[in-house]
N, C-alpha and C positions, 0 to 999 in steps of 0.2 A: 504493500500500500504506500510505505515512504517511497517506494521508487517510482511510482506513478504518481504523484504529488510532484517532486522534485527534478527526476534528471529529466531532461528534454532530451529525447528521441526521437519522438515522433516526425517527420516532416509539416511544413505548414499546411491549412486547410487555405480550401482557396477564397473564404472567408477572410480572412489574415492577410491573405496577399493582398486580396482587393484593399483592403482599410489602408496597409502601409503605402499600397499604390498612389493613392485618396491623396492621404498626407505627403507625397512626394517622393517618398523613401524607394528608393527603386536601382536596384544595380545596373551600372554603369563604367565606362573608361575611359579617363582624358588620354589615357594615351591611347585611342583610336583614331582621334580626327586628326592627332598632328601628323603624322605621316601621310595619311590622304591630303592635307591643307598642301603641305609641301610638295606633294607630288603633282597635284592640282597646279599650284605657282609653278612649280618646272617647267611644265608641260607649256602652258601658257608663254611664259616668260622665253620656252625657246621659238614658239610662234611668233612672236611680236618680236626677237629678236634684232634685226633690222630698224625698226621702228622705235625701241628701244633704245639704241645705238645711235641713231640719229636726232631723235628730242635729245639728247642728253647733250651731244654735239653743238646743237643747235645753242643748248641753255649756256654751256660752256665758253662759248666764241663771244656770246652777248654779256655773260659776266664779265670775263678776262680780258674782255677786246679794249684797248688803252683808248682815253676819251681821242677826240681830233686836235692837231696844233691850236695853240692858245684855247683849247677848252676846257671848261672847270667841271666836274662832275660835282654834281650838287647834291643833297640828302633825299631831297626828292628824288631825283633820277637814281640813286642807289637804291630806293624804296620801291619805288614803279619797278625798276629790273630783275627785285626779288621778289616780287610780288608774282610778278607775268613769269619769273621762273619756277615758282613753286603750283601755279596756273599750270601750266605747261606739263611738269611734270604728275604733278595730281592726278590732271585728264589721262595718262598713259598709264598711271599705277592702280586709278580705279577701276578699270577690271579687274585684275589683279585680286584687290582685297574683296571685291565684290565674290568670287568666283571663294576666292580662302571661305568668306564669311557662311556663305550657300553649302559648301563641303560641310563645314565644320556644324550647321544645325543638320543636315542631312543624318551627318553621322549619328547626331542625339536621335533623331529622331529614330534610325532603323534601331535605336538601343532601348529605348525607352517609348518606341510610338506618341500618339499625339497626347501628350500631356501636359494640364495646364491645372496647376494650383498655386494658391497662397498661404498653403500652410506652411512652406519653411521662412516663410518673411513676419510670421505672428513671433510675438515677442516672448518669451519662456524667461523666468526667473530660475533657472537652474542654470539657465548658457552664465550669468553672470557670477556663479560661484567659481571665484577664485580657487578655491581648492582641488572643486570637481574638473575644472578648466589645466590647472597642473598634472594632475593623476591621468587627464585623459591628452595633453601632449608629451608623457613620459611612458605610454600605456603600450604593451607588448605588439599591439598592432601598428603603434606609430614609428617603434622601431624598424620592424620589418619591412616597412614602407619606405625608410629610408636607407635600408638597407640595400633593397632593391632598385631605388632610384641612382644609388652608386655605383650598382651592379651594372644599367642601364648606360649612363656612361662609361663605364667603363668599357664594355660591348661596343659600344657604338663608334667611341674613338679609337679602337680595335679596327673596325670594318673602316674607317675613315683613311687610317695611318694605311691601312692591305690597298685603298683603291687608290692611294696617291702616290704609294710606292710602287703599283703596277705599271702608273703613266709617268715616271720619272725622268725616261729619256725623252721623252714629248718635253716635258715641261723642263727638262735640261736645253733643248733645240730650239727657245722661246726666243731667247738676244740676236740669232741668226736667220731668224723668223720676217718677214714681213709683215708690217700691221694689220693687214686684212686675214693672214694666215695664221696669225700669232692669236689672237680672237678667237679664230675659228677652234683650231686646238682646244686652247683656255675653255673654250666653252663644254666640248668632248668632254674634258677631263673633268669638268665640275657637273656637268650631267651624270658623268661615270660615278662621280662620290654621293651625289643626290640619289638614283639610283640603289645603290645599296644600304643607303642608310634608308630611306624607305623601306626599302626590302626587312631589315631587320628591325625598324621602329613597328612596321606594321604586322608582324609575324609576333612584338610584347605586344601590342597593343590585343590583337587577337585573345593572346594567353593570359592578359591580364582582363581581359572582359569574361572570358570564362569563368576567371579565378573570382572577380567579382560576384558572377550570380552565383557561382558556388556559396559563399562569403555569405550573400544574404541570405540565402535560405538556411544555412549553417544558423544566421543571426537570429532567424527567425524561427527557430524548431521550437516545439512545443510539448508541455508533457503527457502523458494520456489522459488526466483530469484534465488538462487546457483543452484536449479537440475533443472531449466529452462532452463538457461544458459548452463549446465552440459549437459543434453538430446540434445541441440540443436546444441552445440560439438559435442556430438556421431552421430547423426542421420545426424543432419545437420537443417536448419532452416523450422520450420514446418510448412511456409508459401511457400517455395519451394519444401519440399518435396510434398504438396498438389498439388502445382502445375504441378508438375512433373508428379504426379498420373493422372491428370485430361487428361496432354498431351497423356500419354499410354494409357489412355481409348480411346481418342479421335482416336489415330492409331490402337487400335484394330476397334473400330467401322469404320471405311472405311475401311479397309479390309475386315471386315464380309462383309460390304454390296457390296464390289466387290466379294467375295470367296463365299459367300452361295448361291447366285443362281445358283449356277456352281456344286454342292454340288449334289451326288445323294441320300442322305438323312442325317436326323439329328437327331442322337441322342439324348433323351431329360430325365430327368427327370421333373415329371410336373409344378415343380415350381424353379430350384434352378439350375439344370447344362443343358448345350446345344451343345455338340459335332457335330459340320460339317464334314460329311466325303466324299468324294470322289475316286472312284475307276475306273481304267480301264487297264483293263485286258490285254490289247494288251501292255500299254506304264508302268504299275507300275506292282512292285513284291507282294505289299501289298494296304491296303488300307491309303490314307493319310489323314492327319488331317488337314482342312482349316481353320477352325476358329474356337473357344470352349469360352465358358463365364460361367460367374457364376452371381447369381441372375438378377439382371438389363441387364447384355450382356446378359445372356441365354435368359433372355424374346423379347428380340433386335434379337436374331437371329432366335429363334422359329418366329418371328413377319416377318422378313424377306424372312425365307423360306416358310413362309403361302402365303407371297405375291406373290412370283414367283414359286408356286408350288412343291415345293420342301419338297417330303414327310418328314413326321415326328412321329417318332417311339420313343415310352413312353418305356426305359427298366432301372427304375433307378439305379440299382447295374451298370451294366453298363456303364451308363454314367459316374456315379461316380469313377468307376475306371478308364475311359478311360480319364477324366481330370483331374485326377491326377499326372497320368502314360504319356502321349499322349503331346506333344509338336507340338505346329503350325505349319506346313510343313516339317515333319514327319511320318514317317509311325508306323501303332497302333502295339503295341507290342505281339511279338506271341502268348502269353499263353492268347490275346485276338482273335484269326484267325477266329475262329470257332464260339462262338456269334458273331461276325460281318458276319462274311459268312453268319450267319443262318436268320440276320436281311438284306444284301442286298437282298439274295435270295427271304426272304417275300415280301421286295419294287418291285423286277423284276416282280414276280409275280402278284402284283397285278396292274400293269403298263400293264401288258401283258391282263390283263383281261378287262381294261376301256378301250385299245385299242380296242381289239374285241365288 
């Protein structure tokens, strides 16, 4: 019994999930979106490269360019020049962060789908406990976070130091280079290092997003009194809902045994469904359904109609679908008309035949 009280075993119900969902709480990776941000700016940035190249050229020649004989550059004209250059360069950088910014909710989103709350911006009197605020940046999980953040770089300047010592004679043949080629190069080579570090930022970020929802559901186990308690919230108390159950059997079985004898036959499969139907031709459009059960009702009602004579026709597909489809005092659905016709007709007939 203390073990059910106390350790947390269980997995979360999905009661639990929803609620922390609610309140924001939801596993996550910032190191997902920076690798795609980056890769994204690469990508880009080797598109627009040209253009790239030449705003900057352009911005350059108009800062540095020496004023004209006897002319004085004034504060204004220093203002205006950096102004129209940070213009200039803006218009060419905003895609750019336009495209980072799109990545980087993208990636929330495939993490956490569309979610929008204001519960982690409500104000909590515990966040302000100093002591609790201590304990929880010294706390075994903070370490290992920075642990791994160490780890991270280190990895990374690892793959960095491999892709820059691969292109070394490139970047050693730079001073003998021409400017247009020397660029060209430059750019390979730093593609080459963006590249892998990609490759390895987004292979943690992966492992660290697993490791996350692992984490939360870890955070959030539960003990068997908590999804007791929990189920018995949702559903409601499983001593009343039996009970409940028992009272609906109890009113279906007095209606079967007022409605079946009444019944001019019963659908049955042989052991498992038992449709009552009734039809008459003068007062109904269709045939209706009096009473239908499943295992224990269906042997109740076959049991019933055996007693007051009330044929009973074995057609399992049938049945099956007819209580599926077919509600208590209802009439059976048309694309059944025609097997029902075909099974009254056989019971007519052979009622016409023991008469004779």
């Amino acid at each position: 019994m203390a073990d059910d009280m106390g350790e947390k075993t269980e997995e979360p119900t999905s009661r639990k999930l929803e609620d922390t969902r609610n309140k924001g709480q939801v596993p996550k990776s910032l190191d997902l979106s920076a690798p795609l941000d980056m890769l994204g700016a690469s990508v880009l940035i080797w598109v627009m490269g040209p253009l790239l190249v030449a705003a900057s050229a352009e911005v350059m020649r108009r800062l540095l360019a020496p004023p004209g004989i006897g002319a004085v550059l004034s504060a204004e004209d220093a203002v205006r020049s950096f102004v129209w250059a940070m213009i200039r360069l803006g218009v060419i950088a905003l895609p750019i962060m336009l495209l980072m910014a799109m990545i980087a909710v993208l990636a929330q989103i495939q993490q956490v789908k569309f979610l929008f709350t204001l519960e982690p911006l409500r104000p909590k009197p515990e966040k302000l406990n100093p002591i609790a605020g201590a304990a929880k940046l010294f706390s075994t999980r903070n370490l290992v976070k920075t642990i791994v953040n160490v780890l991270k770089i280190i990895v990374v300047s690892v793959v960095v130091w491999m892709a820059v010592s691969s292109s070394a004679e490139q970047i050693a043949a730079l001073p003998v280079l021409g400017v247009v080629e020397a660029f060209r190069t430059m750019t390979l080579v730093v593609m080459k290092v963006v590249f892998w570090t990609v490759a390895v930022l987004l292979v943690i970020g992966i492992a660290d997003w697993w490791y996350q929802k692992w984490q939360h559901n870890r955070d959030l186990r539960m003990t068997r009194h908590e999804v007791k308690e929990d189920r018995k919230n949702s559903d409601g108390d499983p001593e009343m809902k039996a009970r409940r159950q028992r009272i609906a059997r109890d009113i279906a079985m007095q209606r079967a045994k007022s409605a079946v004898p009444k019944a001019d036959v019963v659908i049955a499969n042989p052991t498992h469904f038992a449709v009552a139907l009734r039809y008459d031709a003068e007062t109904m459009a269709a045939p209706v359904v009096v009473a239908k059960g499943e295992d224990f009702m269906a042997f109740r009602i076959r049991e019933i109609a055996a007693a007051h004579g009330v044929p009973i026709v074995e057609r399992p597909p049938l049945a099956r679908a007819l209580y599926a489809t077919a509600k208590v005092g209802q009439t059976v659905k048309p694309e059944f008309f025609e097997a029902v016709a075909e099974v009254l007709a056989y019971v007519y007939r052979m009622e016409k035949r023991m008469a004779s």
